[in-house]
N, CA, C and O atoms as a GROMACS GRO file, in nm:
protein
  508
    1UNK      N    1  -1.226   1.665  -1.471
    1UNK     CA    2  -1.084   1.644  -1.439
    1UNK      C    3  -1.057   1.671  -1.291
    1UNK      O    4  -0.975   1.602  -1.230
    2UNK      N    5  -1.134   1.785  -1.223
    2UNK     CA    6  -1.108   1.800  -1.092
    2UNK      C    7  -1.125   1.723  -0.995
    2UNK      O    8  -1.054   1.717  -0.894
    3UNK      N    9  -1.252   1.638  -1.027
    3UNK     CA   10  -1.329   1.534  -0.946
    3UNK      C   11  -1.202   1.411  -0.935
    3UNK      O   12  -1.161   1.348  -0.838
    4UNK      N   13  -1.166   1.408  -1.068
    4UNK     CA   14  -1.079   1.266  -1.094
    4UNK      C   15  -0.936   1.311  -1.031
    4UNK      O   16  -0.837   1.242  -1.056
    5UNK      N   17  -0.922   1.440  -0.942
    5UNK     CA   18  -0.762   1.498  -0.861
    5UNK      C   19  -0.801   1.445  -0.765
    5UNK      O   20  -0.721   1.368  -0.711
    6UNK      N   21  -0.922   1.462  -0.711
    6UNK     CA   22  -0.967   1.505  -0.603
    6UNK      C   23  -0.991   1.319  -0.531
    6UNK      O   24  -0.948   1.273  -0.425
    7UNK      N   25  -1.060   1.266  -0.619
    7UNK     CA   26  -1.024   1.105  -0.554
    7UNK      C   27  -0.914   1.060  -0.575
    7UNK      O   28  -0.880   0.974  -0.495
    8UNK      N   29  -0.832   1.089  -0.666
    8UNK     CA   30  -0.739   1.039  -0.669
    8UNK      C   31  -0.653   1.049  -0.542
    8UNK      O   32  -0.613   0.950  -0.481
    9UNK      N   33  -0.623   1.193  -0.503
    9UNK     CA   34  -0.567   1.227  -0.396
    9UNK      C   35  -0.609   1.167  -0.257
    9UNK      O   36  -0.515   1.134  -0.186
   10UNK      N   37  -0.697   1.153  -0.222
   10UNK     CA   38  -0.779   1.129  -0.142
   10UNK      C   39  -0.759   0.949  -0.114
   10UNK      O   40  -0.722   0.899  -0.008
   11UNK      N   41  -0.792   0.876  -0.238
   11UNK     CA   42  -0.746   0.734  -0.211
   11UNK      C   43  -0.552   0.688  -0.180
   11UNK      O   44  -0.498   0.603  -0.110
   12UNK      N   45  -0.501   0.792  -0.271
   12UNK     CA   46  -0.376   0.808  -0.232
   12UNK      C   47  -0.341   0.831  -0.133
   12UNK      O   48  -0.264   0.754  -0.078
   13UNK      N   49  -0.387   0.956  -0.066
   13UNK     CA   50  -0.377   0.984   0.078
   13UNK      C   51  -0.367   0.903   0.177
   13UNK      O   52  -0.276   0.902   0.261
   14UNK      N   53  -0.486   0.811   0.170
   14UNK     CA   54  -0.511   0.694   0.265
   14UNK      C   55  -0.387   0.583   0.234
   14UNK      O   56  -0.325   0.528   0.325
   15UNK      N   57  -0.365   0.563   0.111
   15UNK     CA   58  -0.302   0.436   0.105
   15UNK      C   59  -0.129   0.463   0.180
   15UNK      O   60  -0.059   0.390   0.250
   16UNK      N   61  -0.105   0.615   0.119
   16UNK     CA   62   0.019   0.645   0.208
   16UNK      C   63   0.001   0.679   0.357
   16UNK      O   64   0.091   0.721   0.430
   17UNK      N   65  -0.118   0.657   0.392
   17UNK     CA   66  -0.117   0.686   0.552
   17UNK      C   67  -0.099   0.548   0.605
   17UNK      O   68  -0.047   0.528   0.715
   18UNK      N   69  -0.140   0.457   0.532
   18UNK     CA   70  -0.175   0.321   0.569
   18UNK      C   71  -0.017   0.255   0.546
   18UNK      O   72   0.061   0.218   0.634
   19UNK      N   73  -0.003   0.254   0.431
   19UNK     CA   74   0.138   0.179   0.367
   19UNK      C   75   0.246   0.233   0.436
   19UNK      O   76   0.296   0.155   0.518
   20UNK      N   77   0.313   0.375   0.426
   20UNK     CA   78   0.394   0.424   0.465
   20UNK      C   79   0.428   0.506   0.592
   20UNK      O   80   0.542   0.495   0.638
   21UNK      N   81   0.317   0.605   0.666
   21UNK     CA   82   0.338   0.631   0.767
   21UNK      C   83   0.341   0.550   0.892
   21UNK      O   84   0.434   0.546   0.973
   22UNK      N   85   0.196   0.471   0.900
   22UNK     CA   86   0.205   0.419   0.998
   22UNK      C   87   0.338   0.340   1.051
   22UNK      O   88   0.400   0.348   1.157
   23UNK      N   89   0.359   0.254   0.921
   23UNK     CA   90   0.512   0.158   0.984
   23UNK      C   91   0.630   0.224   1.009
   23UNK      O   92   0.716   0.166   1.075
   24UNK      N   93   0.655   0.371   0.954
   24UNK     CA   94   0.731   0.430   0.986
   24UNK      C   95   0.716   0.503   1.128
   24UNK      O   96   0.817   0.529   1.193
   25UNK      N   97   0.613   0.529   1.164
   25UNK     CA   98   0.608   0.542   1.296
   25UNK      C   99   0.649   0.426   1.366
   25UNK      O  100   0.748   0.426   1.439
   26UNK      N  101   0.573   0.321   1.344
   26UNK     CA  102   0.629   0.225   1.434
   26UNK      C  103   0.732   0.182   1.433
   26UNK      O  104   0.749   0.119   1.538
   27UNK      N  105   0.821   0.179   1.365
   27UNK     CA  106   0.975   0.203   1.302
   27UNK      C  107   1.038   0.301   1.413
   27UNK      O  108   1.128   0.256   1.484
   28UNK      N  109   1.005   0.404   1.426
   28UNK     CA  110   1.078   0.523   1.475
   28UNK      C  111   1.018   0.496   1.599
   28UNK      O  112   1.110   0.475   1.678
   29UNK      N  113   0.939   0.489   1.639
   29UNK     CA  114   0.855   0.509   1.795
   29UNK      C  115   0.819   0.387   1.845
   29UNK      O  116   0.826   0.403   1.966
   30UNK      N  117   0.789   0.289   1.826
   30UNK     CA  118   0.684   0.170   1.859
   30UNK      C  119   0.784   0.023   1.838
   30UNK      O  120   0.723  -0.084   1.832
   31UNK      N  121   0.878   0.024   1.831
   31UNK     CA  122   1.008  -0.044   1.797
   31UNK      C  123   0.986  -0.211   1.835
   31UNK      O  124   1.042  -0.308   1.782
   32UNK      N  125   0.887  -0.207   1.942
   32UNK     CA  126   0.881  -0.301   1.960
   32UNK      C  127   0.769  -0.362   1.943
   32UNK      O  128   0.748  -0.465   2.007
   33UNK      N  129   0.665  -0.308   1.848
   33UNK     CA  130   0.548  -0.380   1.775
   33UNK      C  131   0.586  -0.399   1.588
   33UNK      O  132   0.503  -0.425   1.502
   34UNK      N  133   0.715  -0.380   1.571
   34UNK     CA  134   0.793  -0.388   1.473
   34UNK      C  135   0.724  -0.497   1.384
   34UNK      O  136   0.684  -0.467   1.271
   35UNK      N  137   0.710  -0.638   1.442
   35UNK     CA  138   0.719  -0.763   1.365
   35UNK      C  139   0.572  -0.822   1.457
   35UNK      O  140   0.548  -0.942   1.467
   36UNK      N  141   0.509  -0.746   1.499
   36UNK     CA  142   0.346  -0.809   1.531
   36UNK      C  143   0.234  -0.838   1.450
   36UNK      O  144   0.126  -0.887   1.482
   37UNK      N  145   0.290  -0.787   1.300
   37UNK     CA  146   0.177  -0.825   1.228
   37UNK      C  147   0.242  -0.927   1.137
   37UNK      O  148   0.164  -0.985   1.061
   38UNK      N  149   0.344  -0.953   1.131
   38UNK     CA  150   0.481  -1.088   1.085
   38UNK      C  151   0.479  -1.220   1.117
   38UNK      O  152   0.461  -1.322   1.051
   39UNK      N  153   0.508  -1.186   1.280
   39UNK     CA  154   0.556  -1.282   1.385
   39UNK      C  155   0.431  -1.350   1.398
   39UNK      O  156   0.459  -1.465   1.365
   40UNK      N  157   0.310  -1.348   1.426
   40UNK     CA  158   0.179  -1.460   1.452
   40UNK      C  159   0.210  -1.512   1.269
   40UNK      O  160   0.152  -1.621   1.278
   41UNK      N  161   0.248  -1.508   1.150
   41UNK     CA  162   0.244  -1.586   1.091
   41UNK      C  163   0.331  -1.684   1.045
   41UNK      O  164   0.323  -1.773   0.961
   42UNK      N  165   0.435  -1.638   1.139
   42UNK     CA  166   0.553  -1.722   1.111
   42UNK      C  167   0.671  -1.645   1.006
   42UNK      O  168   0.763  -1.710   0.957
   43UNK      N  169   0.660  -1.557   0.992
   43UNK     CA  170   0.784  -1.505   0.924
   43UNK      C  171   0.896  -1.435   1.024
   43UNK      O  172   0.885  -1.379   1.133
   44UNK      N  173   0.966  -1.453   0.970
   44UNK     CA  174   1.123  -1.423   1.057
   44UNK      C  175   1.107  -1.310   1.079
   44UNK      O  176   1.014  -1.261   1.014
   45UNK      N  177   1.182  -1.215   1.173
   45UNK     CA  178   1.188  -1.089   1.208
   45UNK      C  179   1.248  -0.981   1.116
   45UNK      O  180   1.218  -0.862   1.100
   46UNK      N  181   1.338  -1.055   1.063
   46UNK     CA  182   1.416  -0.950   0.935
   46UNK      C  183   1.308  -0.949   0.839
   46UNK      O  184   1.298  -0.828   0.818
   47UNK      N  185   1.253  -0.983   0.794
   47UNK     CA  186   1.132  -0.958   0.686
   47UNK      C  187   1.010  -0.851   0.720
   47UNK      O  188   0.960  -0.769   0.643
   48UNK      N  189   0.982  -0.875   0.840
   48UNK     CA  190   0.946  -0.755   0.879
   48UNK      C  191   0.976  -0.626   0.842
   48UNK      O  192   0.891  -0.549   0.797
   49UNK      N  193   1.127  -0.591   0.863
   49UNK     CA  194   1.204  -0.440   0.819
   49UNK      C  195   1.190  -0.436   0.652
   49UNK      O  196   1.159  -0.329   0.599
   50UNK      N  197   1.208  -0.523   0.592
   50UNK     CA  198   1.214  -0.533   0.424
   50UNK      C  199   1.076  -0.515   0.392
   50UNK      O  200   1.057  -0.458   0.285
   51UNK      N  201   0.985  -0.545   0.450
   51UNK     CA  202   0.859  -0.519   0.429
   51UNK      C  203   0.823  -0.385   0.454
   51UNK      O  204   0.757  -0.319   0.373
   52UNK      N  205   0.881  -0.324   0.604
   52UNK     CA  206   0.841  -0.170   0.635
   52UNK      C  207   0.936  -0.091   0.504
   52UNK      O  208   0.913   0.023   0.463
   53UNK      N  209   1.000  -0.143   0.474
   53UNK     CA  210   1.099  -0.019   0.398
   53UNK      C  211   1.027  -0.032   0.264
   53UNK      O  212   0.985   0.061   0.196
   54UNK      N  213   1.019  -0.193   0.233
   54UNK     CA  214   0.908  -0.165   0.052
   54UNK      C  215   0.777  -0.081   0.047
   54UNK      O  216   0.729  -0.037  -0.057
   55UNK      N  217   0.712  -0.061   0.202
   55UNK     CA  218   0.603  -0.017   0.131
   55UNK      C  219   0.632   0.090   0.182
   55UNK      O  220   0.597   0.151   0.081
   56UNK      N  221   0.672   0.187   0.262
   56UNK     CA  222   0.755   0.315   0.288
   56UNK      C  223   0.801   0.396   0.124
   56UNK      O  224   0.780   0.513   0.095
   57UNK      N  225   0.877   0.277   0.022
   57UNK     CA  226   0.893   0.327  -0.097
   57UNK      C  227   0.819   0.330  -0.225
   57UNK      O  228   0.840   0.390  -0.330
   58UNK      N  229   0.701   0.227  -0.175
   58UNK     CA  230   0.581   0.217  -0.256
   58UNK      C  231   0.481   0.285  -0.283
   58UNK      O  232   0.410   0.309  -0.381
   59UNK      N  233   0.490   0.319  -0.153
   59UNK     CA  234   0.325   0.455  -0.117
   59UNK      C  235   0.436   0.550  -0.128
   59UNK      O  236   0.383   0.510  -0.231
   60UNK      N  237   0.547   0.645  -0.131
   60UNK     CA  238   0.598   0.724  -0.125
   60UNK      C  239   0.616   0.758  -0.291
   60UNK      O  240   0.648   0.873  -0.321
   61UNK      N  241   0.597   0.669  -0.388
   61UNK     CA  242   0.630   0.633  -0.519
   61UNK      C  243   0.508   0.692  -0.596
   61UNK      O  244   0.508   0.782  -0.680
   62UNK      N  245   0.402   0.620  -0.544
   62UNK     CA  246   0.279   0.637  -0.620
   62UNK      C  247   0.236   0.777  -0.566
   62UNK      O  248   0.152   0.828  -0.641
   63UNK      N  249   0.265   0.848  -0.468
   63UNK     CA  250   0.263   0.966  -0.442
   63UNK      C  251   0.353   1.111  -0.508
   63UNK      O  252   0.334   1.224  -0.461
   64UNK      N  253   0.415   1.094  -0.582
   64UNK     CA  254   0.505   1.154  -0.663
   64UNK      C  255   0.470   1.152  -0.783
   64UNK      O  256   0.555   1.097  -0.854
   65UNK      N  257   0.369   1.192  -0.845
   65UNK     CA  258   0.342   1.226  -0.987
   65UNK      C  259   0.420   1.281  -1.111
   65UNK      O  260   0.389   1.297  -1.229
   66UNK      N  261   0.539   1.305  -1.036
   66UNK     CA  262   0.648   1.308  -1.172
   66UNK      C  263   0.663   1.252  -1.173
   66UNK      O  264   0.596   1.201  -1.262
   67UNK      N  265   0.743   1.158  -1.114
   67UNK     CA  266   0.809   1.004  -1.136
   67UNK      C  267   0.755   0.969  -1.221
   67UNK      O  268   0.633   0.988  -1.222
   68UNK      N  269   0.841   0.881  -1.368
   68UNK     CA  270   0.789   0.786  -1.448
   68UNK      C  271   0.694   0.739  -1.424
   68UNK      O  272   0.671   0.709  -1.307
   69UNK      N  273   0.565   0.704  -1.562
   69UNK     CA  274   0.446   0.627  -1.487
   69UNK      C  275   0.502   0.512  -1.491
   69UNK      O  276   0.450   0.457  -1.394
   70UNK      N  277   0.581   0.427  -1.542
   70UNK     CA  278   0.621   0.271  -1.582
   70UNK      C  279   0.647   0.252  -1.389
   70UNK      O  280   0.596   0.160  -1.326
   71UNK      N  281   0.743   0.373  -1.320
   71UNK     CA  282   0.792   0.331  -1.189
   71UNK      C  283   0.708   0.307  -1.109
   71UNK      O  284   0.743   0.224  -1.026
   72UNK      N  285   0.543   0.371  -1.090
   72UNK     CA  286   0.465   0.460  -1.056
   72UNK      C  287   0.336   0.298  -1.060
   72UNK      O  288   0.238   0.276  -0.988
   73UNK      N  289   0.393   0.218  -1.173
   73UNK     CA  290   0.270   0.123  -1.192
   73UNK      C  291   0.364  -0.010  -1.124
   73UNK      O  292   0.313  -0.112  -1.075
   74UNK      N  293   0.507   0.018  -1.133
   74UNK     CA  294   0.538  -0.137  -1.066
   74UNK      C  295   0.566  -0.076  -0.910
   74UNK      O  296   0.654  -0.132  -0.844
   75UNK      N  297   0.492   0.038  -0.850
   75UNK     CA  298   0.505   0.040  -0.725
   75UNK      C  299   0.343  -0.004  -0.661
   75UNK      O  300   0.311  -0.068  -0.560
   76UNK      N  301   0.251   0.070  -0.782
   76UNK     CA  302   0.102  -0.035  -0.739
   76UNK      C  303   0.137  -0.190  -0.781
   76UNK      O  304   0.068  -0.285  -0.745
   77UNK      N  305   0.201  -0.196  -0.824
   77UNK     CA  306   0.218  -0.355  -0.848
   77UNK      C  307   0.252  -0.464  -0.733
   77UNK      O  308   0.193  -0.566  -0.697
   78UNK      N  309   0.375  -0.398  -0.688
   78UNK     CA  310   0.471  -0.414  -0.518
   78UNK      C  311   0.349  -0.385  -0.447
   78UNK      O  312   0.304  -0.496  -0.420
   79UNK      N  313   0.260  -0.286  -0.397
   79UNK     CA  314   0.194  -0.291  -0.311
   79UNK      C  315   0.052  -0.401  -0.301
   79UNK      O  316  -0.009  -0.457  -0.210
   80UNK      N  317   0.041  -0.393  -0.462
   80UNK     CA  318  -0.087  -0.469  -0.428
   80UNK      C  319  -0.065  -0.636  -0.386
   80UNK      O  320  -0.132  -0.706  -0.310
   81UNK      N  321   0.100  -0.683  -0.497
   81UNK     CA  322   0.094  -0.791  -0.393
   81UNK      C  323   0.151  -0.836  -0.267
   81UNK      O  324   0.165  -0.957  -0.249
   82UNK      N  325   0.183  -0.758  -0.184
   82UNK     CA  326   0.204  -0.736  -0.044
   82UNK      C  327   0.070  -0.786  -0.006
   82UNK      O  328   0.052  -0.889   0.059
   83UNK      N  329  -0.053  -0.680  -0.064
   83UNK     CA  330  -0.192  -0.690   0.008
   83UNK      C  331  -0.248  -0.815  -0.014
   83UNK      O  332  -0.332  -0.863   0.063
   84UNK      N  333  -0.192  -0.893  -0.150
   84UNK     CA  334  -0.246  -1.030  -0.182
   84UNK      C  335  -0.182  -1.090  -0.080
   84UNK      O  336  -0.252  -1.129   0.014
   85UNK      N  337  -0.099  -1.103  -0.076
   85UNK     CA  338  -0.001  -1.190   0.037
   85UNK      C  339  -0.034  -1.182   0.132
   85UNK      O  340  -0.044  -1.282   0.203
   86UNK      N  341  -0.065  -1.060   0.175
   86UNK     CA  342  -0.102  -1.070   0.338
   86UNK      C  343  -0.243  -1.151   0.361
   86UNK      O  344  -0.240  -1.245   0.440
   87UNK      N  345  -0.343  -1.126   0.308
   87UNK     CA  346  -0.429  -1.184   0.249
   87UNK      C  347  -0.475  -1.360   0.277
   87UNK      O  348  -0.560  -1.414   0.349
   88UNK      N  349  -0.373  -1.410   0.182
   88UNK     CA  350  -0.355  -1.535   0.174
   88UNK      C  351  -0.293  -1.573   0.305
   88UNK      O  352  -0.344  -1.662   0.372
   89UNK      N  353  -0.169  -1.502   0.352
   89UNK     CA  354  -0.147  -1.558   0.506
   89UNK      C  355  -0.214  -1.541   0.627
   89UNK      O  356  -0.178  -1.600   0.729
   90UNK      N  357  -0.316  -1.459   0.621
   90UNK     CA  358  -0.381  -1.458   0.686
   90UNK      C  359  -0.541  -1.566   0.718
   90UNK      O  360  -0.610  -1.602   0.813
   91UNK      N  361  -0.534  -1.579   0.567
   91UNK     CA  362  -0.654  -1.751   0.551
   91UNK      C  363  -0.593  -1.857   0.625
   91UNK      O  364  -0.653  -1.919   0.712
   92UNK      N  365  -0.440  -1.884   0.582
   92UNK     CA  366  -0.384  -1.995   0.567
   92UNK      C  367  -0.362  -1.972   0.761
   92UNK      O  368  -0.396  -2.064   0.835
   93UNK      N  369  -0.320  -1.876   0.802
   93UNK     CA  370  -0.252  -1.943   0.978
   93UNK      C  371  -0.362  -1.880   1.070
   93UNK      O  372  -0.373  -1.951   1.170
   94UNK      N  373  -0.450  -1.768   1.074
   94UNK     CA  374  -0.490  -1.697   1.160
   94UNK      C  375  -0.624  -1.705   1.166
   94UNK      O  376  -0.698  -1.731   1.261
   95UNK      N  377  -0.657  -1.667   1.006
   95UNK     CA  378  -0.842  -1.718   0.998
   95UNK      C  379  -0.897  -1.572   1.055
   95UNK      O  380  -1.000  -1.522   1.010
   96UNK      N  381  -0.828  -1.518   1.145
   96UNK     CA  382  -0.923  -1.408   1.197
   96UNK      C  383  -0.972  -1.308   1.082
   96UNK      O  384  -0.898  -1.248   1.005
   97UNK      N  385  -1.149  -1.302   1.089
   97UNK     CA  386  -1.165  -1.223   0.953
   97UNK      C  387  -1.112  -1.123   0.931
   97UNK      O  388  -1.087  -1.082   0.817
   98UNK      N  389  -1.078  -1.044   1.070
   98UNK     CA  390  -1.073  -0.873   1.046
   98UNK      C  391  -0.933  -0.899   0.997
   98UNK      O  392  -0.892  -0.820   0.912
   99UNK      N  393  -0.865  -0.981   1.030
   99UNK     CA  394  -0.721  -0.919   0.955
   99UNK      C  395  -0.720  -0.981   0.822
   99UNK      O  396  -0.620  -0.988   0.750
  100UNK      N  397  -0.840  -1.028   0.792
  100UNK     CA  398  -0.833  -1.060   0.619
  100UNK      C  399  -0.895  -0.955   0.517
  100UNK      O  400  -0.874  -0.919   0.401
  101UNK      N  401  -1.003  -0.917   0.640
  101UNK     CA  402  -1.071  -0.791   0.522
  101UNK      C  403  -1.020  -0.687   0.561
  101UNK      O  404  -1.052  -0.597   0.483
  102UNK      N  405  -0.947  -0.645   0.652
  102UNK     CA  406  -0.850  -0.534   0.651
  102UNK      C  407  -0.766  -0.533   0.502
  102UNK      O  408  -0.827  -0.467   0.417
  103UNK      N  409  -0.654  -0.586   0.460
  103UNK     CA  410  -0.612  -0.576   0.310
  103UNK      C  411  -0.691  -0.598   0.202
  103UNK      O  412  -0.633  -0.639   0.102
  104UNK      N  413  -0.810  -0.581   0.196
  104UNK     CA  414  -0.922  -0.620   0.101
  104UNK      C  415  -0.963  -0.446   0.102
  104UNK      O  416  -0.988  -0.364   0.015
  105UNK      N  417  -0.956  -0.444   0.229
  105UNK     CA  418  -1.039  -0.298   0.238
  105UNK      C  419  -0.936  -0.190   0.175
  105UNK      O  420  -0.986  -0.101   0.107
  106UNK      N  421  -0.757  -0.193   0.200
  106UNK     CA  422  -0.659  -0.166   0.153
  106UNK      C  423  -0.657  -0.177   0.018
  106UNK      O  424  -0.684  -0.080  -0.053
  107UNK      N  425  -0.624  -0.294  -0.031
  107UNK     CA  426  -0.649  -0.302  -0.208
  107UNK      C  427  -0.745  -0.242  -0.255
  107UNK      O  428  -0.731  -0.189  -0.365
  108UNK      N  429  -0.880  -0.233  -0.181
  108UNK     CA  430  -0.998  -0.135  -0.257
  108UNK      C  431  -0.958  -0.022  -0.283
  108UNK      O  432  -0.963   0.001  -0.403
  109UNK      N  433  -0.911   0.080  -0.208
  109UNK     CA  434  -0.861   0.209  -0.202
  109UNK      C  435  -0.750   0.187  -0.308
  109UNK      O  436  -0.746   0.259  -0.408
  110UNK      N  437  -0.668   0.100  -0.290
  110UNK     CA  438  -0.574   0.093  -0.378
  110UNK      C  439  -0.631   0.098  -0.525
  110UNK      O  440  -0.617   0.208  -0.580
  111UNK      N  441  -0.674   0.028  -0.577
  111UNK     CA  442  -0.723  -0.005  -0.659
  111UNK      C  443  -0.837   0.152  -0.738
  111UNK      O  444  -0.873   0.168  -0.855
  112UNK      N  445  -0.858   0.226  -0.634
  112UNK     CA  446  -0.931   0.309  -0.638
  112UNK      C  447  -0.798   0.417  -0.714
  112UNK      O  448  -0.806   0.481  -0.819
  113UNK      N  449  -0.699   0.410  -0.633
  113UNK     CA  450  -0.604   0.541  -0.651
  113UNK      C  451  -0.567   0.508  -0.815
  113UNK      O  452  -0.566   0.590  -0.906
  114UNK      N  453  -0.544   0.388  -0.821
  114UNK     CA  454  -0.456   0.344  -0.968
  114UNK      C  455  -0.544   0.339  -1.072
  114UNK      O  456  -0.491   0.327  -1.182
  115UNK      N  457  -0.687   0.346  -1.069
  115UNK     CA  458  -0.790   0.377  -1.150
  115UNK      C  459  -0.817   0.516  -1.174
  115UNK      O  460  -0.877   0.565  -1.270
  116UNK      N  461  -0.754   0.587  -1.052
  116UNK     CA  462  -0.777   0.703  -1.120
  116UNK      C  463  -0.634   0.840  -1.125
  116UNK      O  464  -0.621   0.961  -1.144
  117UNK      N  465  -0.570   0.746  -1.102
  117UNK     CA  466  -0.430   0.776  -1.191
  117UNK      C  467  -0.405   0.791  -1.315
  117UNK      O  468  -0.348   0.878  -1.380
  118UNK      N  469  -0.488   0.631  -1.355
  118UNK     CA  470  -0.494   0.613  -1.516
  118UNK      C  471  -0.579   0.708  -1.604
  118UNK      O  472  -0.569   0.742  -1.721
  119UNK      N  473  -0.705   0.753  -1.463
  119UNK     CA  474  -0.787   0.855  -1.581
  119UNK      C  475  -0.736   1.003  -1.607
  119UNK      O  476  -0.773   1.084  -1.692
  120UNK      N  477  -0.633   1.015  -1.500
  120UNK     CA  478  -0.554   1.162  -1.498
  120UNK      C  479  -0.456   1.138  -1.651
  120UNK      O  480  -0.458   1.194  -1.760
  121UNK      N  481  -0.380   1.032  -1.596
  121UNK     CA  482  -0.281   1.017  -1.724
  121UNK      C  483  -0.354   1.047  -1.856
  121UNK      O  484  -0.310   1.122  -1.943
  122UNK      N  485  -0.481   0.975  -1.864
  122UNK     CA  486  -0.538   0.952  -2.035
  122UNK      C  487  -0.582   1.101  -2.044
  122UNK      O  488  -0.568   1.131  -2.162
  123UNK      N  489  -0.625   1.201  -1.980
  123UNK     CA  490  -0.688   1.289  -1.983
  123UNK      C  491  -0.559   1.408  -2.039
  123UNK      O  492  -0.555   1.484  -2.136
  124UNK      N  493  -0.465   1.380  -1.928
  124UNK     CA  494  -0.380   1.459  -2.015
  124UNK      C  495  -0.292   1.431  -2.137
  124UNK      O  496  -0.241   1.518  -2.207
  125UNK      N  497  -0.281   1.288  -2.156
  125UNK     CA  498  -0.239   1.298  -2.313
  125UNK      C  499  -0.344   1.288  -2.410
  125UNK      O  500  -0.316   1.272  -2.529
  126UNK      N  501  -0.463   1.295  -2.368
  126UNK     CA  502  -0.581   1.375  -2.483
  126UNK      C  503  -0.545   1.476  -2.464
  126UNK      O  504  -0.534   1.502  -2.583
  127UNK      N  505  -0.513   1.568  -2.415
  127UNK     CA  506  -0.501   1.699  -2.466
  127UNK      C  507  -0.380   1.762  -2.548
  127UNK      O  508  -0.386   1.880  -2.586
   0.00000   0.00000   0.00000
């Protein structure tokens, strides 16, 4: 059970460093690299902010282990398809690999945290 805190936390960790701090820094400090990972694909500038604020509440979500699990699974849900999306827009206008396997490398971890979320959950309602 400890092992399964201990990655859990750990992939969590990352995904809220990734999802939520960083853009909030750049939010607060960096104001004007706001819409640089947006703007080369063609999305408007206001989508940008709706994007920093969903995953600000996404990784902030899945980090809160009281919270309902139902809330807790449609916030890996919201995040992971952000990461699909980005993903796909990144095939479709840019092509550059690194910014494709960058959210690949993201969803892995992701994918890592919510796997072992699920084994915390089952573990404690076996008992």
């Amino acid at each position: 059970m400890k092992k399964n805190k201990v990655i859990f936390w750990i992939a969590t960790s990352v995904i809220f460093a990734m999802e939520a701090l960083i853009p909030l820094v750049t939010l607060l400090f960096a104001h004007e690299y706001i819409n640089a990972g947006t703007k080369p694909l063609g999305y408007p500038d206001y989508f940008a902010y709706a994007l920093i604020v969903c995953k600000i509440v996404g990784a902030t979500t899945i980090m809160l282990p009281k919270l309902p699990v139902k809330l807790r699974e449609w916030a890996y849900a919201g995040l992971t398809f952000n990461l699909i999306f980005a993903i796909i827009s990144h095939m479709a206008v840019d092509t550059i690999l690194v910014k494709i396997i960058m959210p690949i490398i993201v969803g892995a971890v992701l994918t890592v945290s919510y796997v072992y979320s699920q084994k915390i959950i089952s573990n404690i309602k076996n008992k």
